[in-house]
VMD Tcl script that draws the C-alpha trace (Angstrom):
set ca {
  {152.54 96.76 74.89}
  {156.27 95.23 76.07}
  {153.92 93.10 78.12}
  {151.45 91.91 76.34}
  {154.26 90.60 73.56}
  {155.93 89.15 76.52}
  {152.69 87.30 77.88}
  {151.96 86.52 74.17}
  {155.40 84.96 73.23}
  {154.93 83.19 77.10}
  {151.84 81.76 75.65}
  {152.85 80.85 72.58}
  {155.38 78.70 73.89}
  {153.23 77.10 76.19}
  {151.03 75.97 73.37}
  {153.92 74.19 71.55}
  {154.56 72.24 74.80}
  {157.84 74.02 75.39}
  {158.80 73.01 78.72}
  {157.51 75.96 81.45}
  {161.20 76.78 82.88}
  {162.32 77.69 79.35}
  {158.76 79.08 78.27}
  {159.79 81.81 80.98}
  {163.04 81.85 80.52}
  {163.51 82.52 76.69}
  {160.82 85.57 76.67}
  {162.63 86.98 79.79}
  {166.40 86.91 78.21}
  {165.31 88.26 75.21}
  {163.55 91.42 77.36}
  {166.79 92.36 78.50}
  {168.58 91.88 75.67}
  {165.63 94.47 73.95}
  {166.16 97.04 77.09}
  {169.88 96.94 76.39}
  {170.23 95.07 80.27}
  {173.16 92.90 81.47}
  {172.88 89.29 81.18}
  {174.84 89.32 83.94}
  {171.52 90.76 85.87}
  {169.96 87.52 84.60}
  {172.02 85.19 86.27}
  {172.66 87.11 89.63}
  {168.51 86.82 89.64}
  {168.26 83.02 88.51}
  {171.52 82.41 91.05}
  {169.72 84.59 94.32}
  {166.42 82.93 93.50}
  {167.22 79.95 94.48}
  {170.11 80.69 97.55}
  {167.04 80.19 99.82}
  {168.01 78.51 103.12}
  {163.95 77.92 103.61}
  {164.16 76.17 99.73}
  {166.81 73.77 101.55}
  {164.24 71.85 102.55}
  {162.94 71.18 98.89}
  {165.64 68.49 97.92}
  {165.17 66.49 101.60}
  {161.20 66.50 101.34}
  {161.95 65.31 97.24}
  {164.33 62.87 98.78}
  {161.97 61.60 101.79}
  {159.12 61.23 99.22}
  {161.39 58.82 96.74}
  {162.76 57.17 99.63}
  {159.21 56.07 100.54}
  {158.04 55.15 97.17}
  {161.21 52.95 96.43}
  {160.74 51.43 100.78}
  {157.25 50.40 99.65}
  {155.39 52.08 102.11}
  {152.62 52.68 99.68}
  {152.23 48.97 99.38}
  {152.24 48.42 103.01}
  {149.71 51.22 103.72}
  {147.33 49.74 100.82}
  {146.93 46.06 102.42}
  {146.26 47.77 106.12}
  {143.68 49.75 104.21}
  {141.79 46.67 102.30}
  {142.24 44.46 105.34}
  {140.30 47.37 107.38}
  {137.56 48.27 104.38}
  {138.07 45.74 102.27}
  {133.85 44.23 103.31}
  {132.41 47.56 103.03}
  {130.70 48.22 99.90}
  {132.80 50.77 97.70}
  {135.78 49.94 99.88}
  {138.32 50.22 97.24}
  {137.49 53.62 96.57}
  {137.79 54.71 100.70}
  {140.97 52.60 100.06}
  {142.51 54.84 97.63}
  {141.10 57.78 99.68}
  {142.81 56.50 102.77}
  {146.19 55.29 101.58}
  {147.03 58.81 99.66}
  {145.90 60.60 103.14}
  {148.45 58.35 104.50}
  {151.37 58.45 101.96}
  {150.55 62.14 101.78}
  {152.62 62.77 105.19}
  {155.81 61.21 103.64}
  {155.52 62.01 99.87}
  {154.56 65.81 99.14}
  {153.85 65.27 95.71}
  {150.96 64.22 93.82}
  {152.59 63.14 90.67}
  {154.89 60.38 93.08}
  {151.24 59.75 94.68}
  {149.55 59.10 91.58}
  {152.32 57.02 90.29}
  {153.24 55.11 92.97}
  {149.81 53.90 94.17}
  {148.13 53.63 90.33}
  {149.88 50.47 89.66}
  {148.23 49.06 92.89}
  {145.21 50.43 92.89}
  {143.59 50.25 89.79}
  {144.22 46.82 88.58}
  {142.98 45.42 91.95}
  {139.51 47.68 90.98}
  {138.90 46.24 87.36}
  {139.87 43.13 88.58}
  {137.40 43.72 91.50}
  {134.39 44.73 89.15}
  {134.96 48.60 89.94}
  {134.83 50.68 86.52}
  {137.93 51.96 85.09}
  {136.86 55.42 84.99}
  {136.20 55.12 88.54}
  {139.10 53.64 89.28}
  {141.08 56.13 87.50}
  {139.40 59.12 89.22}
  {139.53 58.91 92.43}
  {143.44 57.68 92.16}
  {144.05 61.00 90.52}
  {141.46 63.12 93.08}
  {143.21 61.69 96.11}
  {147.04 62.09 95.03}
  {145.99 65.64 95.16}
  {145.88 65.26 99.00}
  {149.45 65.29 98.78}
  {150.80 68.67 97.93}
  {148.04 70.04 100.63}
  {149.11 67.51 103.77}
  {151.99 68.23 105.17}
  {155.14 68.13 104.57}
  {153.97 70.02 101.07}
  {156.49 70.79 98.83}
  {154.60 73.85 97.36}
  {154.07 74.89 100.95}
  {157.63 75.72 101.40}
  {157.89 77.55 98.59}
  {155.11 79.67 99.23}
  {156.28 80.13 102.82}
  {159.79 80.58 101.45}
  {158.50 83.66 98.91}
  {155.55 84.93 101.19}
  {158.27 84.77 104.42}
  {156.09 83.27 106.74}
  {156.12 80.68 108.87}
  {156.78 76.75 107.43}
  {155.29 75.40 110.14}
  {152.04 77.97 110.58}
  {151.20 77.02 106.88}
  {152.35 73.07 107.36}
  {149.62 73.29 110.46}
  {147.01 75.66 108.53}
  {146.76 72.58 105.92}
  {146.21 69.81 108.01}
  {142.29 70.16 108.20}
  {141.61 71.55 104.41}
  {143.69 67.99 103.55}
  {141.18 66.09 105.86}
  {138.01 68.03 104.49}
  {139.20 67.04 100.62}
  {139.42 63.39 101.83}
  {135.52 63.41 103.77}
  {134.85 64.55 100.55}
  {135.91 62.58 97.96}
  {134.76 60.02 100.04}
  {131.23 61.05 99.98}
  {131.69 61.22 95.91}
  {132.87 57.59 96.17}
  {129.60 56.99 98.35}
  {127.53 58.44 95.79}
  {129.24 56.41 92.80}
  {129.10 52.84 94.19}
  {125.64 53.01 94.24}
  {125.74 53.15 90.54}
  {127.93 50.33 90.25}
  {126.12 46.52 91.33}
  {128.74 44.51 90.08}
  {131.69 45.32 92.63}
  {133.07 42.61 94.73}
  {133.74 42.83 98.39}
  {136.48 41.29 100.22}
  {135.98 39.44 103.66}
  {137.15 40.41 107.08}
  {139.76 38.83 109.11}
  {140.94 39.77 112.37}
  {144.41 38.20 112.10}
  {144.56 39.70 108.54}
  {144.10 43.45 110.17}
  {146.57 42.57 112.80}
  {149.27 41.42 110.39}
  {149.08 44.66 108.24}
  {148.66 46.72 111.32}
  {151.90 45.67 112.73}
  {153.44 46.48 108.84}
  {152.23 50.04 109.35}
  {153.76 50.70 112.54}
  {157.11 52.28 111.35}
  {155.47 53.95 108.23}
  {153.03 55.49 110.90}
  {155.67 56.77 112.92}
  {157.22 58.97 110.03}
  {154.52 62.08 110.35}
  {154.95 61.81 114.16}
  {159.16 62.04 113.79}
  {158.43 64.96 110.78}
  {155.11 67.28 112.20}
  {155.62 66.08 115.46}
  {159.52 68.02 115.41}
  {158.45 70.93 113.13}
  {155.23 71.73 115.47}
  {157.03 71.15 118.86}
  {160.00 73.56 117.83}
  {162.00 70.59 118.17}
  {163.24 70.52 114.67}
  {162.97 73.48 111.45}
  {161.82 72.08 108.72}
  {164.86 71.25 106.90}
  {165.93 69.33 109.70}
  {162.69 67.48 110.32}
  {162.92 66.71 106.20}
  {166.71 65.82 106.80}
  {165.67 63.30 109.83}
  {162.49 62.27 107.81}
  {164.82 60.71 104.82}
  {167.15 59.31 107.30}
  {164.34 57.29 108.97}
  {162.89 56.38 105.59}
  {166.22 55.22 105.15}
  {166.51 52.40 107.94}
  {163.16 52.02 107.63}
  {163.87 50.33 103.92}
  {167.05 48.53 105.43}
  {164.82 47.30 107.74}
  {162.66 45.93 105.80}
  {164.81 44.63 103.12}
  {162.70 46.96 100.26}
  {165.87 49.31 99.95}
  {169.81 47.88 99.10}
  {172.74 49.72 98.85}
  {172.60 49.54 95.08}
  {168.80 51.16 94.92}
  {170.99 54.51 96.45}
  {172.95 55.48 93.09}
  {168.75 55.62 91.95}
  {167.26 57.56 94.33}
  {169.56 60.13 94.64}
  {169.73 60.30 90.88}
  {166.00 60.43 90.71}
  {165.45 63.02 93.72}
  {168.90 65.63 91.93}
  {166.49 65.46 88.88}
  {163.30 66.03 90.66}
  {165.02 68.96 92.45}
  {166.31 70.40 89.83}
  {163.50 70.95 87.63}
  {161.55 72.52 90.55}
  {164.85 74.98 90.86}
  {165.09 75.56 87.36}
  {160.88 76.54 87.22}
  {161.76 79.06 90.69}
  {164.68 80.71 88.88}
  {163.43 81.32 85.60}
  {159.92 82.72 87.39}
  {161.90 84.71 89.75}
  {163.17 86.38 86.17}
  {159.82 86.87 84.73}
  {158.62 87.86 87.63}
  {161.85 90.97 87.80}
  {160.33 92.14 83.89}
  {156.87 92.24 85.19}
  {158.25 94.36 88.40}
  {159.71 96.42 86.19}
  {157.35 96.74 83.80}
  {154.48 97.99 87.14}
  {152.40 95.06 86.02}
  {152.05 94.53 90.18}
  {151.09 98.37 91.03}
  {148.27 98.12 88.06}
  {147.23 94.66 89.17}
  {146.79 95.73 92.57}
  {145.01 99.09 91.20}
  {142.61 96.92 89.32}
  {141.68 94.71 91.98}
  {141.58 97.00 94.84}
  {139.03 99.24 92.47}
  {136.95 96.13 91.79}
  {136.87 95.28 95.17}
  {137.76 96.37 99.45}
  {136.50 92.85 100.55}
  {138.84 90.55 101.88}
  {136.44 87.37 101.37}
  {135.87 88.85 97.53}
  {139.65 89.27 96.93}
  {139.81 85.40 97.90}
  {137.16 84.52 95.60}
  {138.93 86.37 92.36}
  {142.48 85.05 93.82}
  {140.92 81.27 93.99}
  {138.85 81.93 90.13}
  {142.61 83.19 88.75}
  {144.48 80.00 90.20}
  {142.34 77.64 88.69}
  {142.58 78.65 85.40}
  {146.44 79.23 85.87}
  {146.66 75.89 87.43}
  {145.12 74.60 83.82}
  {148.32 75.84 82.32}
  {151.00 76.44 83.92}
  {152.95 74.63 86.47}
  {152.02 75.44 89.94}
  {155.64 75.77 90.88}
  {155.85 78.51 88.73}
  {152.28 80.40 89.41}
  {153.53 80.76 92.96}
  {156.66 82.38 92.57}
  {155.33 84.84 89.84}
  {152.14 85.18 91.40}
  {153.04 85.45 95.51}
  {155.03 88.81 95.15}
  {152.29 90.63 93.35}
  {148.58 89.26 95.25}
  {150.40 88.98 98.87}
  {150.48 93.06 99.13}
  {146.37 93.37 97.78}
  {146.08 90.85 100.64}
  {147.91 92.67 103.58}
  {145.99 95.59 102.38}
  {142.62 93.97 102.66}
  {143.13 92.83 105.83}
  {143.77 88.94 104.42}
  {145.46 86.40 106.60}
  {148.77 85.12 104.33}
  {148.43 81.92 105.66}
  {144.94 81.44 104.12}
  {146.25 83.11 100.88}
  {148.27 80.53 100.89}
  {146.54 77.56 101.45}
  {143.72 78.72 99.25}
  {146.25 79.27 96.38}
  {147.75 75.34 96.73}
  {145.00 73.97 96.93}
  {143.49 75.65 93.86}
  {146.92 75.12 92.05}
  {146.65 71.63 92.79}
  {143.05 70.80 91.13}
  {144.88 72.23 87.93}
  {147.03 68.74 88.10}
  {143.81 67.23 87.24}
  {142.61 69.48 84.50}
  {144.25 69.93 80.05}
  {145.79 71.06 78.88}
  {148.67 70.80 81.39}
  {147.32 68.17 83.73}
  {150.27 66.35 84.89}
  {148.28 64.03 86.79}
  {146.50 62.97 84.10}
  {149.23 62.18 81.82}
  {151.07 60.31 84.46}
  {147.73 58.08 84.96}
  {147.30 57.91 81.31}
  {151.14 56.61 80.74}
  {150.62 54.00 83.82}
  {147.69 52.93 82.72}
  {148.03 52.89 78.91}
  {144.44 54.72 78.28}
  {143.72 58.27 76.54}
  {144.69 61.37 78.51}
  {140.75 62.34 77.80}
  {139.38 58.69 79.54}
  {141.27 60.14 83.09}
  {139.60 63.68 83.10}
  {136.03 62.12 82.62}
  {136.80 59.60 85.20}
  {138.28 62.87 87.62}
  {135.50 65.21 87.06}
  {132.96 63.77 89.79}
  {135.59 63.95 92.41}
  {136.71 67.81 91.38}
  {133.68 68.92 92.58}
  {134.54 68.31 96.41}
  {137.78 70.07 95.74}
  {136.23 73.31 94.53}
  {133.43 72.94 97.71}
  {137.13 72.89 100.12}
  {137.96 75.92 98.18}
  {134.72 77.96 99.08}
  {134.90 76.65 102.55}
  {138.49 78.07 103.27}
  {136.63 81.31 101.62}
  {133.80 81.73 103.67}
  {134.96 79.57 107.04}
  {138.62 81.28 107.24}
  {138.88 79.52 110.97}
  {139.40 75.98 109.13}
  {142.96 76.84 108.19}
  {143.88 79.57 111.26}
  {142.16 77.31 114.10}
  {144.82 74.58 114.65}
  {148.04 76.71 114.01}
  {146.66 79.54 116.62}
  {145.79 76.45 118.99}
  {149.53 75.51 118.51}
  {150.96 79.10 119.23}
  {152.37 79.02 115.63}
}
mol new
graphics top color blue
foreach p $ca { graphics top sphere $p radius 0.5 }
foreach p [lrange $ca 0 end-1] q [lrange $ca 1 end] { graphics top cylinder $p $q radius 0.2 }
display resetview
């Protein structure tokens, strides 16, 4: 009963657009102050939740990602892109695809993705005879590449609360990332058809060679990042450390970033940071009530008597994160969630690395969904159109997302194949 009022008043909450960290962290306070607990207990939990040395990382791979967006790499990656498929038909769509695969290995978030590259993007599509809702889908599909391609934010905190490896889980992602982008672009494929009125832009050789040479040091940055994590040259705190640094010069360099954009960006990444932290400590609360309250030893009963099928436990676990995903911050589903599904999973024999990709991924299509939907409301904001114009303009290019999902199901081997070829 103590949980179902808690879940209720959790819920509650939620509705009235309370923000998640305090949605969590208002029921939870008021449990121990019911069970006649220390609030002292409180903060030693929200304090230890967060005195992570693997969660380091979080505030260098927030920093690397704002660093890019304020270098303008995103505007250098999207006039290689056009220059290479600017003539073919669609090619504004494979643009979008293309330039969010490759901001995806600097940024590691989809909300910077979708914000950054929206303002580019979609005005050159309307004024390029591309619908809007087009235009607005398959921004908001492919900044979902993001959290998936390495370096992923969400990855380290699911490798920091699952305790395995960052770099096993940064490798096991790669080719799920690479599958959602052959997929969307088949969607845009499909949809261009349906649109006769698009324009296409000409070819130039010099043009390509121009932009090329603009992408060189952008292209550099997942070699400096993966390159060190996978070769054991750096951990990935270090690599995100080095990563920033490099953005760094690579802004000076370029004369996008000034001494006085600094003040900005750090201001910007302390507040990006922090609202992650706040989300992982008042979780790591809720997530000490449910513990105590057995909801994980009845959970795991329930699912273990529904089920003693490893590719069946993955099914339920992807079904529950996309409806969590719809309302709730993934941030917050993995640190409540982890602890409790990560023991059915041992048990059945389940890889943790595919749990884990499999959860991110499905967390991540929930960015695109209401009533949460950050994605959406960032597009919506950018773009000054209804919050309900972006999710019809999204839902064509879910449906490859959910197909990546079933294949990480059934093929298991597309996430454990490159980090066992790596010795990770």
């Amino acid at each position: 009963m103590t949980v179902a009022l808690l879940l209720a008043a959790i819920g509650l909450l939620l509705l009235l657009r309370v923000p998640v960290a305090f949605a969590f962290l208002g029921p939870g306070l008021s449990y121990l102050v019911l069970t006649d607990q220390s609030l002292g207990l409180a903060m030693r939990l929200i304090t230890n939740a967060t005195a992570s040395f693997p969660l380091l990382a979080v505030p260098l791979f927030v920093l690397l990602g704002v660093m890019a967006n304020h270098a303008g790499i995103a505007d250098r990656l999207f006039d290689f892109a056009l220059a290479l498929f600017g003539r073919v038909r669609g090619g504004l769509g494979y643009v979008s695809v293309g330039v969010s695969l490759g901001f995806s290995w600097m940024s590691g978030s989809a909300v910077a993705d979708a914000a950054a590259l929206s303002k580019v993007e979609i005005p050159t599509m309307l004024r390029n005879g591309y619908s809007r809702r087009f235009g607005l889908g398959v921004v908001g599909a492919s900044a979902l590449i993001a959290p998936v391609m390495p370096p992923s934010i969400p990855a380290v905190i699911y490798a920091g609360i699952a305790a395995v490896s960052t770099g096993a889980l940064f490798a096991a992602s790669v080719i799920p990332a690479l599958l959602m982008g052959a997929g969307l672009c088949v969607v845009v494929f499909w949809m261009v058809r349906r649109q006769p009125d698009i324009v296409h832009t000409g070819f130039s050789w010099s043009r390509l060679g121009q932009t090329g040479k603009r992408v060189l040091g952008p292209a550099l940055a997942p070699v400096i990042i993966l390159g060190g994590i996978l070769g054991g040259v750096f951990t990935p705190t270090e690599a995100a450390a080095v990563g920033a640094f490099y953005m760094l010069v690579l802004g000076f360099c370029y004369r996008t970033l000034h001494l006085r954009d600094l003040p900005r960006i750090f201001s910007e990444t302390v507040m990006t940071t922090a609202a992650i932290m706040l989300i992982v400590s008042s979780a790591s609360l809720l997530g000490y009530v449910l513990a105590r309250e057995r909801v994980p030893q009845e959970l795991s009963e329930l699912v273990l008597g529904l089920t003693d099928n490893g590719t069946v436990f993955l099914l339920l676990v992807a079904a529950l994160m996309l409806v969590l995903g719809t309302v709730i911050d993934p941030t917050a589903v993995l640190v409540l969630v982890v602890p409790i599904l990560m023991p059915i999973g041992l048990r059945l024999d389940v890889d943790p690395i595919v749990l884990g990709v499999l959860m991110i991924l499905s967390l991540m299509i929930g960015l695109l969904t209401p009533p949460v939907g950050t994605v959406l409301y960032v597009l919506s904001s950018t773009m000054e159109v209804p919050v309900g114009e972006v999710f019809k303009g999204s839902l064509p290019f879910i449906v490859p997302l959910v197909a990546v999902c079933a294949a990480i199901i059934v093929f298991p081997g597309f996430v454990t194949w490159l980090p066992t070829q790596l010795g990770l």
